[in-house]
C-alpha positions as CSV (number, residue, x, y, z in Angstrom):
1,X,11.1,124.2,98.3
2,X,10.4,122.2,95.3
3,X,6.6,121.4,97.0
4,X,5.9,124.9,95.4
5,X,7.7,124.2,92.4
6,X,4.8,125.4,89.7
7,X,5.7,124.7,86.2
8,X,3.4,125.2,82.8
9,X,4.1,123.4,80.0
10,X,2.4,124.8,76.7
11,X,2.5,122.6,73.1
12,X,-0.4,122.2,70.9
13,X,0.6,118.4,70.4
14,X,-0.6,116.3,73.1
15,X,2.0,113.4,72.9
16,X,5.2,116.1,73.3
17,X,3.1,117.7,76.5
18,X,2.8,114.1,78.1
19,X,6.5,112.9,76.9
20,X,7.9,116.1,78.2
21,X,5.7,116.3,81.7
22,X,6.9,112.5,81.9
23,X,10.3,113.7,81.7
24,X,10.3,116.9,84.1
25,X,8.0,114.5,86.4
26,X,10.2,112.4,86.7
27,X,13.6,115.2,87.3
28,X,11.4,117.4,89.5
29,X,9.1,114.7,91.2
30,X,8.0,116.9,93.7
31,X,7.0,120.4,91.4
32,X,3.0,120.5,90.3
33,X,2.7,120.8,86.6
34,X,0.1,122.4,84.5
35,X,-0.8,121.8,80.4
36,X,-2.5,123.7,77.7
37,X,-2.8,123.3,74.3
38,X,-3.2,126.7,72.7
39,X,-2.0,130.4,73.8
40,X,-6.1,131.1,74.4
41,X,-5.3,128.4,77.4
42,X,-2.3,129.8,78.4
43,X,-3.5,133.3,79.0
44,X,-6.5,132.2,81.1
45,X,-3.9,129.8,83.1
46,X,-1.9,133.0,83.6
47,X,-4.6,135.1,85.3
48,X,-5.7,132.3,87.8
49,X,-2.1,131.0,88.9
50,X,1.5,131.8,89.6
51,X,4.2,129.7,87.9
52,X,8.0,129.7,88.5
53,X,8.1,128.0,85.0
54,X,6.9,128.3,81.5
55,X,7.9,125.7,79.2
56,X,6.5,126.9,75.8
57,X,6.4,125.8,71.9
58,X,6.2,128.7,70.0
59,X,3.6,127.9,66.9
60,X,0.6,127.0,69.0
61,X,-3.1,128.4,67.8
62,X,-5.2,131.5,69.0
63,X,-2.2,133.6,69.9
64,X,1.7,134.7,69.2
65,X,4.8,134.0,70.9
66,X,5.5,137.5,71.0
67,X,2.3,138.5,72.4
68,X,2.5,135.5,75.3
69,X,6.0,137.4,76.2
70,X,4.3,140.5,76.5
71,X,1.6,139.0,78.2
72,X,3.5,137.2,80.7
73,X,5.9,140.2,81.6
74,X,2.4,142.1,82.4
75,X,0.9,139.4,84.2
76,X,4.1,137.8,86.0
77,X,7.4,139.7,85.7
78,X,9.1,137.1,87.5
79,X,7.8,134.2,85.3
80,X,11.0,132.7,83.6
81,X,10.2,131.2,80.2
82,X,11.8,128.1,78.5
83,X,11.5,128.0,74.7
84,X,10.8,124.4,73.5
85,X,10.8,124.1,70.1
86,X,11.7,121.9,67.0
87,X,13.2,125.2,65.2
88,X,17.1,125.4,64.2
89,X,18.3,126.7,67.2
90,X,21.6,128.7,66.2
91,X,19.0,130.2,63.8
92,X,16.2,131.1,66.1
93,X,17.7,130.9,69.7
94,X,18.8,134.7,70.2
95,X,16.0,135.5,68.3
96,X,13.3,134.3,71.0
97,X,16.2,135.4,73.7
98,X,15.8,139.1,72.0
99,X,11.5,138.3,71.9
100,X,11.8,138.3,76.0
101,X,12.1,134.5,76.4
102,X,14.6,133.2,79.1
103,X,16.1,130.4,77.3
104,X,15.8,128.1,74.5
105,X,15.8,124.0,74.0
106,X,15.4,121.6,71.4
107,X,13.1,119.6,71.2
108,X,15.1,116.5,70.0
109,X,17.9,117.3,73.3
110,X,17.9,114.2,75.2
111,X,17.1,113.7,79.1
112,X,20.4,114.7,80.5
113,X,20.2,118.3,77.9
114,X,16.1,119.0,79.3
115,X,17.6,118.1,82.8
116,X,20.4,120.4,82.4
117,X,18.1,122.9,81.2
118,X,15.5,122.7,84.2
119,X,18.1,123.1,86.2
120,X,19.8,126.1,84.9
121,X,15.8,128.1,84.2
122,X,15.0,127.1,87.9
123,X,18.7,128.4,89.6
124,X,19.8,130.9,87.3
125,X,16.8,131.7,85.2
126,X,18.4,131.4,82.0
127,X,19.7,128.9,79.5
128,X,21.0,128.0,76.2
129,X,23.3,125.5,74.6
130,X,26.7,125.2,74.8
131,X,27.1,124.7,71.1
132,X,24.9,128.3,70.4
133,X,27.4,129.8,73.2
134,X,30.4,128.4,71.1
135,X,28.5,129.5,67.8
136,X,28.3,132.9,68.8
137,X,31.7,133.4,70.0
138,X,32.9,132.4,66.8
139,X,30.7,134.5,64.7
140,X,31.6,137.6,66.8
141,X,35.4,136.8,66.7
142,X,35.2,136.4,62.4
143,X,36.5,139.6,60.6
144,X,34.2,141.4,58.0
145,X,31.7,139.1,59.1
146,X,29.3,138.5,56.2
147,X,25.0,138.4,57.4
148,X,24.0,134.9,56.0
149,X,20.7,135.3,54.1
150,X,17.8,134.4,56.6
151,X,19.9,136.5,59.0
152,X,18.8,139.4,57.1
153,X,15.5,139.3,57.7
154,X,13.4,141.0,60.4
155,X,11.5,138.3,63.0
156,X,8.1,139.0,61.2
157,X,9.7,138.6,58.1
158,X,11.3,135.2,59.2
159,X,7.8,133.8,60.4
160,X,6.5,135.3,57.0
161,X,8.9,133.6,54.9
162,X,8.8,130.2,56.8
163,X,5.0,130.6,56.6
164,X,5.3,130.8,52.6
165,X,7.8,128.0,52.5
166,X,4.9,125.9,54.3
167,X,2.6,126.9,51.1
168,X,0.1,128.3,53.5
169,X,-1.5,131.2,51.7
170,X,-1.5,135.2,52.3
171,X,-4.9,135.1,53.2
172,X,-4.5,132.5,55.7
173,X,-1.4,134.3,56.6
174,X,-3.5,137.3,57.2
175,X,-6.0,135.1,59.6
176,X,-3.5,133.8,61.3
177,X,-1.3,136.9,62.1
178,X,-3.7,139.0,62.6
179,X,-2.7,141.2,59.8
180,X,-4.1,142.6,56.9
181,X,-3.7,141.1,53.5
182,X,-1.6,143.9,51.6
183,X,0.5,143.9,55.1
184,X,1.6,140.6,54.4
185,X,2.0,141.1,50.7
186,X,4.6,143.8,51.9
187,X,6.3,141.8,53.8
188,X,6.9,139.0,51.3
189,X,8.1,141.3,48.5
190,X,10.7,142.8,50.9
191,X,11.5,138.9,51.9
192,X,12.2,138.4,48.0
193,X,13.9,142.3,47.7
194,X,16.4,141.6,50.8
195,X,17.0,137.4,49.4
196,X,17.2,138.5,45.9
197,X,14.8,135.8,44.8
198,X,11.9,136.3,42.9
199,X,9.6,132.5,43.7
200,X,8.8,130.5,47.1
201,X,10.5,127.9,44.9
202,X,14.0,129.9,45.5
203,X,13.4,130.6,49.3
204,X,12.6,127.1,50.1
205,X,16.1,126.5,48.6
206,X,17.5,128.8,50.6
207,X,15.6,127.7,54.0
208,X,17.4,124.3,52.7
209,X,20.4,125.6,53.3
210,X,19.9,125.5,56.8
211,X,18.2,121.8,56.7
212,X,14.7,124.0,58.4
């Protein structure tokens, strides 16, 4: 069956979609695969043809993540999407896992990881690390468990703060989200109120913390 083997790969950066369709070529030589570049792309792609497999970065342009999952649940509930991103993963995977995504891989796993991956997306339709797995087991088997600090925050709030932390400014924040400008000025001081910080300066430190 793998002569209808459809698979989408999404990633704004043209030399990760060509080293990553090299890759699942090359595992899957038989499967058709399909690129865009922004979520603008991927929608369109979406309405003119099926896929068993979406293979998407999350900060691309003209769109969200979170409005692609919604998207793709509406368009093709059986779609199974593959989060490929650059982002700490014990940070962020359950968090994309909680958006609607299927499963989550890094983008610095090597061949025998994406392969494993593929795999797992294509017979189970779901996957994530072993090492998440084993993080999360821990975490839930610790007593009085303390929330580290970016833990705290909401997933807007945690696209917010990495946003700030990239010194791009609240009003291209608000262009880019979509939101308004005293929207994201809420958000921020409610980033500093749950941190306890009062400058960028002292969240960078903390996203430090977690080498993001």
């Amino acid at each position: 069956m793998q002569n209808d083997l459809h698979i989408l790969i999404a990633d704004d950066h043209g030399i990760v979609r060509m080293g990553l369709a090299r890759i699942v070529k090359e595992l899957k030589p038989h499967a058709q695969l399909y690129e865009v570049e922004d979520y603008e792309s991927l929608y369109l792609l979406l309405s003119k043809k099926k896929f068993d497999l979406a293979i998407l970065d999350v900060k691309m342009p003209n769109g969200s993540f979170q409005e692609a999952i919604d998207i793709i649940k509406i368009k093709q509930p059986g779609l199974k999407t593959l989060v490929f991103s650059s982002q700490d993963e014990h940070l962020y995977a359950v968090r994309y896992l909680r958006m609607g995504a299927d499963g989550f891989l890094h983008k610095l796993s090597p061949q025998h990881k994406i392969e494993e991956a593929l795999d797992a997306m294509l017979e189970k339709g779901t996957f994530i690390s072993e090492e998440v797995k084993d993080a999360m087991v821990a975490d839930s088997l610790k007593p009085n468990q303390k929330i580290l600090p970016l833990e705290s925050l909401s997933d807007r709030e945690l696209q917010v703060a990495k946003m700030l932390c990239e010194g791009i400014t609240l009003k291209e924040m608000s262009h880019q989200l979509n939101l308004h400008a005293s929207t994201i000025s809420t958000y921020k001081n409610r980033i500093f109120e749950k941190l306890s910080i009062h400058s960028v300066p002292e969240l960078i430190e903390i996203f430090r913390m977690y080498d993001l």
